[in-house]
C-alpha positions as CSV (number, residue, x, y, z in Angstrom):
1,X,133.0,51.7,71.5
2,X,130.8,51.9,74.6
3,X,130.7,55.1,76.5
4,X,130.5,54.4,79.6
5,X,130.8,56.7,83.4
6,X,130.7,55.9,86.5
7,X,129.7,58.2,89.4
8,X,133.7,58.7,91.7
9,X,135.2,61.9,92.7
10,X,137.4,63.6,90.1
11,X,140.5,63.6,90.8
12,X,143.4,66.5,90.5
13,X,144.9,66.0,87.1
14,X,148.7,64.6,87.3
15,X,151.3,65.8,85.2
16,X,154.7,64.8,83.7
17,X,153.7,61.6,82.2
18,X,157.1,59.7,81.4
19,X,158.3,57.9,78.3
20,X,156.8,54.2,78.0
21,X,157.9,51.6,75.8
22,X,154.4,50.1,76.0
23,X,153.0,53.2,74.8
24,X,151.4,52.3,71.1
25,X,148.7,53.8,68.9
26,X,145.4,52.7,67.3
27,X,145.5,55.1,64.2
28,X,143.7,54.8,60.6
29,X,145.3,56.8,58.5
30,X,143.7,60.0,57.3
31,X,143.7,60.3,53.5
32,X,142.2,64.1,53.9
33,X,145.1,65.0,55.4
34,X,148.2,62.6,55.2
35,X,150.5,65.2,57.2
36,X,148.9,64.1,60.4
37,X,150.7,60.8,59.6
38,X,154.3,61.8,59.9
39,X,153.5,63.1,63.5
40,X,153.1,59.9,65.1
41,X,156.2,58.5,63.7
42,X,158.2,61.9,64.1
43,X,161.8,61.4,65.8
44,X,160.4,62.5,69.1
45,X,157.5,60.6,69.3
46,X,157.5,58.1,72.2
47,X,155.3,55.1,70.4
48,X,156.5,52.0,69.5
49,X,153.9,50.1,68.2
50,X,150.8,50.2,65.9
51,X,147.2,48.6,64.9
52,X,144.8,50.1,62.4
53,X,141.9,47.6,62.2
54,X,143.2,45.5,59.6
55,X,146.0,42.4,58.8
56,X,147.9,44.5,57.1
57,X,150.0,47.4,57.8
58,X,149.4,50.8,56.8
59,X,151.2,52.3,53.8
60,X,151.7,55.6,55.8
61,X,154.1,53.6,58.3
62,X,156.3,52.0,56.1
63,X,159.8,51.7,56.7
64,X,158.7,53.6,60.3
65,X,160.2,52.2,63.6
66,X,156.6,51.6,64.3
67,X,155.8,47.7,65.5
68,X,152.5,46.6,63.6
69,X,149.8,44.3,65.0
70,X,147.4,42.6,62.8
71,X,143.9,42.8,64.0
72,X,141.0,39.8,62.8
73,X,138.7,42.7,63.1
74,X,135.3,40.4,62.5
75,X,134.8,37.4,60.0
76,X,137.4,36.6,57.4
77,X,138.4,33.8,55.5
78,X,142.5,35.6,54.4
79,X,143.6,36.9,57.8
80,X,146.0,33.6,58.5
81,X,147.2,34.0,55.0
82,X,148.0,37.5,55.2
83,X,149.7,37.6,58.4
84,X,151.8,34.4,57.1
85,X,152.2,36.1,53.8
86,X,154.5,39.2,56.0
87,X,156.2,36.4,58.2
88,X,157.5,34.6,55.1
89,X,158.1,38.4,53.6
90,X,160.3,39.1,56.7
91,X,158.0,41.2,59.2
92,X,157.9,40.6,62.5
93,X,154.4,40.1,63.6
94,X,154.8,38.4,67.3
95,X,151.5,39.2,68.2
96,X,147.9,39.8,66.3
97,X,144.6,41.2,68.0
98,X,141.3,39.5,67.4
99,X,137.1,40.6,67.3
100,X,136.8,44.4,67.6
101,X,133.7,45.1,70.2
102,X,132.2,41.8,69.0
103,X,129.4,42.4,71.5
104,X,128.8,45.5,70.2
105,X,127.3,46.6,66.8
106,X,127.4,50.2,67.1
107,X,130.3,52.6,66.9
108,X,132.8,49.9,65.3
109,X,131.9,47.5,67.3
110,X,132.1,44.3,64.8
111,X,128.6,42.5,65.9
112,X,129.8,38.4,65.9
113,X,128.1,35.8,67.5
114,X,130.8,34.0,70.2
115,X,130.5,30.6,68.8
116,X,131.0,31.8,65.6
117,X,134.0,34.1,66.1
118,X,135.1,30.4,68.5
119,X,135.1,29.2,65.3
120,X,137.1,31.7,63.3
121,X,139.5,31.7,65.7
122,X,140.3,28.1,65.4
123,X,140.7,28.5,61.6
124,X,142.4,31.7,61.3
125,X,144.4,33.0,64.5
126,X,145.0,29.3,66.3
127,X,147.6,27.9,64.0
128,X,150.1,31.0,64.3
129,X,150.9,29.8,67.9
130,X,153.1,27.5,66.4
131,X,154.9,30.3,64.0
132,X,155.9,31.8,67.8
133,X,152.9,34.5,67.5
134,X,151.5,35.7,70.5
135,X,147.8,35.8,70.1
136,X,145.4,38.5,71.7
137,X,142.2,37.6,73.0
138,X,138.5,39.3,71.4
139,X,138.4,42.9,72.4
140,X,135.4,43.5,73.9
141,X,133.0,46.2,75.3
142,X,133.8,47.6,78.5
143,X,129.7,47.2,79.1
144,X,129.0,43.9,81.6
145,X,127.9,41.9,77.7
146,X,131.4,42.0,77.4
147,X,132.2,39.1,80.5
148,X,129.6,37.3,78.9
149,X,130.5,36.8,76.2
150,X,133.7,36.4,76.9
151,X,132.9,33.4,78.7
152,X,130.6,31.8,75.7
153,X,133.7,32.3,73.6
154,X,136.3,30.2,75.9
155,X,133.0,27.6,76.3
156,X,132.5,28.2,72.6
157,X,136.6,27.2,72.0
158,X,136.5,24.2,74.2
159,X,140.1,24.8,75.0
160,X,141.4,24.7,71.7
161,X,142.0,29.0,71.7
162,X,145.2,29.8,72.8
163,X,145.1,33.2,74.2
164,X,148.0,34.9,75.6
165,X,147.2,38.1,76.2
166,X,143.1,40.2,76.9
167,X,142.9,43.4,75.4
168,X,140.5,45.8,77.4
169,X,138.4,48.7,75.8
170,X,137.7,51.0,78.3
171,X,135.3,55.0,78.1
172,X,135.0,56.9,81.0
173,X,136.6,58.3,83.5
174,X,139.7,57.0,85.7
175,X,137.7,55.8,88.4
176,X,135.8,53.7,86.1
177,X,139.0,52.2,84.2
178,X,140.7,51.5,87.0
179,X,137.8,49.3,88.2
180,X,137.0,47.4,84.9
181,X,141.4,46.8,85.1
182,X,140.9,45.1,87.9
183,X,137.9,43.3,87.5
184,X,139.1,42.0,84.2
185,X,142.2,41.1,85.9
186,X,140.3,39.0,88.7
187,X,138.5,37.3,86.2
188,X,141.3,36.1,84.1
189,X,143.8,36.3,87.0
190,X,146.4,34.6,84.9
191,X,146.2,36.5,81.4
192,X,148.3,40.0,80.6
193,X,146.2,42.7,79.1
194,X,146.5,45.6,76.8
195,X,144.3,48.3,77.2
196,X,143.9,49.1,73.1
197,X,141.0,51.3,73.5
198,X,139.9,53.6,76.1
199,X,139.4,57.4,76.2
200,X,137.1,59.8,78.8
201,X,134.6,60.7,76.4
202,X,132.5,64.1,76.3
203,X,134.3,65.7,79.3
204,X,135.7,68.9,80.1
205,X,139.6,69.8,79.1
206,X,140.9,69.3,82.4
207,X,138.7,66.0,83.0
208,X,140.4,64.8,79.8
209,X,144.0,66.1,80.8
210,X,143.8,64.8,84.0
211,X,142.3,61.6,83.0
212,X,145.1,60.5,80.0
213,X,148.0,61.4,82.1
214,X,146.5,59.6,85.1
215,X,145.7,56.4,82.9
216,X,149.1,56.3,81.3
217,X,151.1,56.3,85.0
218,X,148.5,53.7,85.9
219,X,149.4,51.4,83.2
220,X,153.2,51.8,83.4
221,X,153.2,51.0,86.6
222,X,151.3,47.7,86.7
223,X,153.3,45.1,85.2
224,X,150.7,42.7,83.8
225,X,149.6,45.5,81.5
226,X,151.7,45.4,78.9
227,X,150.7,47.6,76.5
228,X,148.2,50.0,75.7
229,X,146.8,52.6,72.8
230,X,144.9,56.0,74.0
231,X,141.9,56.3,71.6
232,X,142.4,60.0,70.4
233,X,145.0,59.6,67.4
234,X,142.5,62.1,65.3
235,X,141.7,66.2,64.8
236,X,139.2,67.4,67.6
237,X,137.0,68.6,64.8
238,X,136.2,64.6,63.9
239,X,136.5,63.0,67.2
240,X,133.3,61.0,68.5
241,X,134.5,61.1,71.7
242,X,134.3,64.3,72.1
243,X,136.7,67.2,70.9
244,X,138.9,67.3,74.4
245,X,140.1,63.8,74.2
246,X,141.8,64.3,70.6
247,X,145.5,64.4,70.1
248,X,145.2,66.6,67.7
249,X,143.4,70.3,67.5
250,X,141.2,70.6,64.8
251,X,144.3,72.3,62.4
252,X,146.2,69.2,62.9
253,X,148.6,70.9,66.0
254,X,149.4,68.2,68.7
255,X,147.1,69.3,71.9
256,X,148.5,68.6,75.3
257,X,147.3,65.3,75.6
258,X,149.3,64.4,72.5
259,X,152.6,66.5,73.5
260,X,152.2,64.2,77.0
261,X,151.5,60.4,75.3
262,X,153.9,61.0,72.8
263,X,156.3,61.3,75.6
264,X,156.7,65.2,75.4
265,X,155.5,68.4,77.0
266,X,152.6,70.1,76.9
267,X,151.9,72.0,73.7
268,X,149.7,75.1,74.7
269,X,147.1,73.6,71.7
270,X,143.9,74.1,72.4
271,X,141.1,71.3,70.9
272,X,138.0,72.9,69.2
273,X,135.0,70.8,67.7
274,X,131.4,69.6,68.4
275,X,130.9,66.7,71.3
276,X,129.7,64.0,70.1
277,X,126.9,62.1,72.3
278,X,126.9,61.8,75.7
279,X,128.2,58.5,77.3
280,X,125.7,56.2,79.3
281,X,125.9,55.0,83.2
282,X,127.2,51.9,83.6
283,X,127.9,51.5,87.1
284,X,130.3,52.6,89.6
285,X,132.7,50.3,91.9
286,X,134.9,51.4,94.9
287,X,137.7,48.4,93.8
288,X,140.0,51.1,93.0
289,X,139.8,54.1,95.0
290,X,143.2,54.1,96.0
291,X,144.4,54.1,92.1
292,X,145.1,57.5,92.5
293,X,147.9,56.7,94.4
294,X,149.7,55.3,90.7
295,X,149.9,59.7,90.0
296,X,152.0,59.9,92.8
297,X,149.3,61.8,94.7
């Protein structure tokens, strides 16, 4: 993940965030302290789908109401035969993610040249178009690397990748997501997106509170986002993205940013822990200034 700010007015925080059926969760299961899995698949919760990483579903979730998407999360040689191992076994796996960060090798950010994830692709995600599996595009860095080498992948593929859908990582604040939507959006002006990573990192309480309820009325409202995944499924004691941007405090309570995604209430939980790092500038854009407007504002 690259942190990431860009220099815009803050703006008031919005509140009431409403239930969303594109509301999902990037989560890896936390064997220190498995009760914080039942909380995302609790009766109340709002979420209806799931990756962790990996092309194969998490133990934890079993038997949940939770979709799961398989993720190619760098090289591998099994990932087709996995996901066609759970089609044949009865799962439904209509769409799979590809490449985590792959112009990124820091903070999981999977490091992989584009010709040869153009490659892998071909091998290991192309032939589940014809099983009726959507297929998401390589997840990249919300840094300007990302556009390139998004564009030496699609050169890379030749037009033999079929993607359906771009997912868009995204750290910073509103201003800044709302911009790199849109640019994304213009550059691939016929592609849906899913936002599966994005998160205001080492901000103030409000500036996170404001900035995931703001994000989430955003993305309902724009109809070629069709999903998306907060990045703060964790205990504010572990997050590297800074302790006010977790769902969770750092006993495990759901803060108010988790009461609100999970399509609640606020909570009254306050997140403790140490910040992280501090995120670097990356620019600022005035393509979205009116996105405030999406809060209702």
């Amino acid at each position: 993940m690259l942190h990431q700010r860009s220099f815009t007015p803050y703006f008031v925080l919005c509140q009431g965030v409403t239930r969303s059926s594109k509301r999902g969760l990037v989560y890896v299961p936390n064997a220190k302290h498995p009760e914080d899995d039942r909380i995302w698949v609790s009766s109340t919760s709002d979420l209806t789908w799931y990756y962790n990483y990996e092309s194969t579903p998490s133990p934890a979730f079993d038997n949940s109401k939770l979709e799961f998407v398989p993720q190619l999360w760098g090289s591998s040689t099994t990932f087709l035969d996995d996901v066609q191992k759970q089609i044949e076994g009865g799962a439904n796996i209509s769409y799979v993610l590809a490449f985590n960060e792959p112009d990124g090798g820091d903070n999981g950010g999977s490091n992989i040249p584009a010709d040869t994830a153009a490659q892998t692709w071909m091998r290991e995600i192309e032939p589940l178009k014809k099983l009726g599996v959507k297929l998401g595009g390589p997840a990249v860095t919300g840094a300007p690397t990302g556009f390139t080498w998004l564009q030496n992948f699609f050169t890379a593929c030749a037009g033999n990748c079929s993607v359906d859908f771009l997912p868009v990582h995204w750290y910073g604040n509103f201003e800044g997501l709302a911009s790199h939507v849109g640019q994304v959006r213009g550059t691939y002006q016929n592609m849906s997106l899913w936002v599966t990573e994005y998160a205001d990192n080492d901000v103030s309480l409000k500036e996170s509170q404001s900035f995931a309820n703001q994000s989430s009325q955003f993305f309902d409202r724009i109809p070629y986002i069709q999903r998306y995944s907060y990045f703060g499924s964790f205990r504010s004691s572990v997050s590297n993205v800074g302790p006010n941007a977790a769902m969770l405090t750092q006993d495990g309570e759901v803060t108010d940013i988790g009461g609100w995604y999970l399509g609640g209430s606020a909570t009254g939980n306050k997140p403790k822990g140490s910040a992280s790092r501090y995120n670097v500038f990356a620019g600022s854009s005035i393509l979205i200034l009116a996105a405030s407007l999406w809060c209702g504002l």
